[in-house]
N, C-alpha and C positions, 0 to 999 in steps of 0.2 A: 504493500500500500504506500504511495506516495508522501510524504513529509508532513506536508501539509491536510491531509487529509486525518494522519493520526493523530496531527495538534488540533483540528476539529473534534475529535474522541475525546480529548482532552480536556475541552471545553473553553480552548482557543481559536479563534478565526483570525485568518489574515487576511486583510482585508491591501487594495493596489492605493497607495499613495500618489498617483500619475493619472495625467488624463493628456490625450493629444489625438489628434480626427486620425491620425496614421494608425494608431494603436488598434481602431475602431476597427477602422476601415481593410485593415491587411489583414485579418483573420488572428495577430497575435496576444489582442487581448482574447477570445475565446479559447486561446489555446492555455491561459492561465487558468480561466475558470475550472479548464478539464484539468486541471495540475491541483487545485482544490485554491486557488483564490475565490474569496465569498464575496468585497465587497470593494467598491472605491469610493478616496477620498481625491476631492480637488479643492482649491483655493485660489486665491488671486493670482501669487505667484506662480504658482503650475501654469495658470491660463497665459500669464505674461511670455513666459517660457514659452507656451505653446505657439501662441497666436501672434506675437510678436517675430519670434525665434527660429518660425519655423517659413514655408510658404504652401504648406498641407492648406489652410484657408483664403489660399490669395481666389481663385475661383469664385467661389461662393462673397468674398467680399468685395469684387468686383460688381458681381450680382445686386449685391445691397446698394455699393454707392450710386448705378447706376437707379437705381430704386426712389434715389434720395433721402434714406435709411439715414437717423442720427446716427452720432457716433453710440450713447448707449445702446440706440437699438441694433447698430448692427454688432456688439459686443455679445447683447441679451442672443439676437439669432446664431450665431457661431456657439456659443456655450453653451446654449440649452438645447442646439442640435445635438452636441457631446453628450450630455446628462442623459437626453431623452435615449437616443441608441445604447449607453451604455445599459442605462436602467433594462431597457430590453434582452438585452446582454444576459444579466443576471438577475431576471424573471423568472426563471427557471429554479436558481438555487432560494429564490424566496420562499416560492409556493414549495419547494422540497424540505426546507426545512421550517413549512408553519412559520413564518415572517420575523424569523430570526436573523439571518442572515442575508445577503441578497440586495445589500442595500446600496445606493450613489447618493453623495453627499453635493452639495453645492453653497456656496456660504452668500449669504446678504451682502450688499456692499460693507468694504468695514469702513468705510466713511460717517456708516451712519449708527458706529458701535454704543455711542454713548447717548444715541436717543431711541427709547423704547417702542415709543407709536410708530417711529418709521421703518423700524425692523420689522414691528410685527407686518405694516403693510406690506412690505417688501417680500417678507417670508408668505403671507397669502399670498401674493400674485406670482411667485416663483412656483408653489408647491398645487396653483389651482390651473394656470399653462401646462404646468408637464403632465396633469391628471396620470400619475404611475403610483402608486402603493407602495411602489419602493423609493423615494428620495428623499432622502433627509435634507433638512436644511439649518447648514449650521448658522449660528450664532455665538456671535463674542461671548464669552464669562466676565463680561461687565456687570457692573452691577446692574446697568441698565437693561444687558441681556439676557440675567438671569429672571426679571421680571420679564421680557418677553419671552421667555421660556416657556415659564406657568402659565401664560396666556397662549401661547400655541398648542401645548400639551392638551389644554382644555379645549379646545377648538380641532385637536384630532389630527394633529398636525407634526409628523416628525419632524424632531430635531435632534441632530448634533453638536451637543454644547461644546464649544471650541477653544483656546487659547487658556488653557485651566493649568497655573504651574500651581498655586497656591494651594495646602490642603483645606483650608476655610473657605476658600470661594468651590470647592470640589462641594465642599459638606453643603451647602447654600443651591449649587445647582441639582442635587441630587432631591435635595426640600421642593426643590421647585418642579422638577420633575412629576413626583407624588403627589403635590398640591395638586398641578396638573391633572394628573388623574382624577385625582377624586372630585374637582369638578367637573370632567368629562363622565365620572357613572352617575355621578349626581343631575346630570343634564339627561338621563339615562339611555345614555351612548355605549356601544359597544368599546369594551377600552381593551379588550383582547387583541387588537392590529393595530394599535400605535406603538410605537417603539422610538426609544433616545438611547444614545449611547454619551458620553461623558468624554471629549478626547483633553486626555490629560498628558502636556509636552516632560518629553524625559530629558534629552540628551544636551540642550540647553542650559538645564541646571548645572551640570558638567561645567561644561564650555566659561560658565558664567564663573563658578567658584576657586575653581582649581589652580589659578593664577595667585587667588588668595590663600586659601590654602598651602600652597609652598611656600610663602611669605609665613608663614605661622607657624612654621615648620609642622605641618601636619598633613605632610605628604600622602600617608596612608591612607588619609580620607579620598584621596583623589582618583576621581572615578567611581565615587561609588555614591553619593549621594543621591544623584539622580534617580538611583534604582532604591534607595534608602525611603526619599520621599513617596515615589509609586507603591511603597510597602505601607507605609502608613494611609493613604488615599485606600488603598484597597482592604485594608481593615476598616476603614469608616463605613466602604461598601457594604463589606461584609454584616455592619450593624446593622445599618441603616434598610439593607433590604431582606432580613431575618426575622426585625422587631415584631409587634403586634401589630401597627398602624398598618406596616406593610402586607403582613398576612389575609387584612382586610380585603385590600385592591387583588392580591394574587389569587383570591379564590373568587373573583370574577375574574379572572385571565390576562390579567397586566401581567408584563413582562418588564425583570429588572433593569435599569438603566444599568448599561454594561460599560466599565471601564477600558477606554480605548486607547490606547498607548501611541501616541504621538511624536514628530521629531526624532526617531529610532533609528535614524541612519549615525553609524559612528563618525566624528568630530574630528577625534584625536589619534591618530594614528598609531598612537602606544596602546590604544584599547584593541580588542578580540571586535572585527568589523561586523557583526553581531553578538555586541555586548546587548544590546536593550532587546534584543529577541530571547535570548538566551535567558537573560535572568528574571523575566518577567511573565512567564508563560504559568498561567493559572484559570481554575473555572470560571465561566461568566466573564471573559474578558476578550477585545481584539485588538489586535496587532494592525497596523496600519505600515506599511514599507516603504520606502521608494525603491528604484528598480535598480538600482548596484547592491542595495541590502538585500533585498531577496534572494536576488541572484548567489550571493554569499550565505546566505542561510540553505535556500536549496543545497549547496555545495556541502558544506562543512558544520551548520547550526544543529544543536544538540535539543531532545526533546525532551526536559524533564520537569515537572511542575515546580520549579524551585522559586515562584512566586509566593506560597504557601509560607516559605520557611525562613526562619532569621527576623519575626517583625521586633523582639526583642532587641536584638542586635543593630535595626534600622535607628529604631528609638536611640539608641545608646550612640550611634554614630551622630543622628541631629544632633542629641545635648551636647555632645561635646564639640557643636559648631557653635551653640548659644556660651558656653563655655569660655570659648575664645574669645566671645565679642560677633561672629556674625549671625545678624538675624537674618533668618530664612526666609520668614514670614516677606519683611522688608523685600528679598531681594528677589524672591518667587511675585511679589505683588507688580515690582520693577519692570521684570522679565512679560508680564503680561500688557502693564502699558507698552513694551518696546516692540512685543510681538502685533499689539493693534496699529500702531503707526509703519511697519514694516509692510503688513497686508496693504495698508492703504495707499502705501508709498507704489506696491506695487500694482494695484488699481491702475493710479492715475497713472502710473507708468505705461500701461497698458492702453489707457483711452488715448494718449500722448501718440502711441506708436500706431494706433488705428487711425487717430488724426495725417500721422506722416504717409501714411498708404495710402488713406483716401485724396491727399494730396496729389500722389505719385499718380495714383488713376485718373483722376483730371486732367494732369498734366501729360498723360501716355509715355512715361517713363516705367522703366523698369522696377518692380518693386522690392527686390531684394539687392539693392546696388548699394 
């Protein structure tokens, strides 16, 4: 049985961190699915990458400008051409596994991460165009998006709550989730086919500490917190969706909000290039990749639940960052404003470079020059 298939037994899913119309289109994302990928994530920068980077959408964008197609909307048609095909893609592993897995993600502008009412518009009008049952639609872990959360949740509307390094705003979006529900059974909606997953960034935390860390002579820590903090987030999980409150919603057929492991490509080249695969594979969770990780994990990535073990041990490695003088809290809070300006950066970087194409096709110059 393939890798990936027995980390599914597991009660892991990996899900494709990549989205590009080539992918679609040449047959090679179905060839992952059959390898046992369940699910994809995209975001701005993916798209920028994409649609900027590539000339897979000069065609079709030609099509729009001649249209007189804005630049959002010809951004909105190229991506949600991706979304919708892929979502079809992996219709299949939906309805196979009962609307567990199966899913495409697409996130709101993160322009509009720190205002609630226009996410939530945002996320209806994205999630009512694709009409598929399988897309999430993620949203910031702002404070403001975890109130649009609970208002999507109740409205029947998946989400992927996004950019979550903090364990407190983890606890916060998981409340909101539940809330969620229960004013979706309370509306008395079926809350069995909604689903959120929780994508919480690992290998950031890393990247962020360990420069400090050597300075504090506490080398040892290095490289390991990131996976330290996801142990502690995943015991909250473990609380939070055991308690009684939650027992209530599960036996009308809510399903847990599942902790999605984010950021998992390795940084540092002294790390094992599936470190956050590796040490993070436990029930009720997925894996999200980009595609040099995977490829490394297919290869060489070890399958063993070692999520489960050491939260003792996690604990003991935070305190003695509080110890030294750094707050986590602080710098996990840091790492999320830096990651919403980062998206946004790459937004408008993205409108920027649709603006210089739809130039170029005006002008009957070549578009990749």
């Amino acid at each position: 049985m393939a890798k990936l298939h027995i980390l599914a037994e597991k009660g892991q899913a990996i899900w494709f961190d990549y989205i590009r119309r080539s992918l679609i289109t040449s047959g090679e994302l179905k060839s992952l699915i059959d390898q046992g990928v369940r699910g994809v994530t995209s975001n701005p920068t993916i798209f920028e990458k994409a649609i900027a980077g590539s000339s897979d959408y000069d065609e079709d964008l030609k099509a729009l400008v001649r249209k007189g197609t804005s630049i959002e909307g010809i951004y909105e048609e190229l991506a949600l051409w991706d979304i919708a095909h892929t979502a079809d893609l992996f219709r299949e592993v939906y309805d196979r596994t009962k609307a567990v897995d199966g899913y495409v993600s697409i996130e709101v502008s993160p322009t509009l991460a720190y205002d609630t009412h226009k996410t939530i518009s945002e996320a209806r009008k994205i999630f009512s165009t694709l009409k598929r049952a399988n897309i999430m639609i993620k949203v910031p872990a702002t404070v403001e998006g975890v109130k649009a959360t609970e208002v999507l949740i109740g409205e029947g509307i998946n989400v992927n709550v996004t950019l979550l390094f903090c364990v407190k705003r983890y606890r916060e979006s998981a409340l909101a989730y539940i809330a969620g529900l229960e004013k979706l059974a309370a509306s008395g909606k079926d809350i069995s086919t909604v689903s959120s997953v929780a994508s919480f960034f690992v290998s950031r935390v890393d990247s962020t500490l360990d420069p400090e860390l050597e300075k504090l002579g506490l080398k040892d820590l290095s490289g390991k917190i990131a996976v330290a903090n996801a142990k502690v987030a995943y015991a909250i999980f473990k609380e939070l969706f055991t308690g009684e409150r939650w027992k209530k919603l599960e036996a009308k057929g809510a399903k847990p909000q599942r902790l999605l492991w984010a950021s998992t490509g390795t940084k540092n080249p002294a790390y094992p290039d599936t470190l956050y695969i590796d040490e993070l594979i436990g029930p009720h969770t997925v894996n999200t990749v980009p595609p040099a990780t995977l490829q490394a994990y297919l290869d060489h990535g070890v399958v063993e639940e070692r999520l489960v073990e050491g939260l003792a041990e996690a604990r003991s490695q935070i305190d003695r960052l509080a110890q030294a003088g750094i707050d986590l809290d602080a710098v996990t809070t840091k790492l999320q404003l830096d990651g919403v300006e980062l998206f946004a950066a790459s937004f408008r970087s993205l409108m920027d470079s649709i603006v210089k194409k739809r130039f170029k096709i005006i002008a009957g110059t070549k578009l990749m020059e």
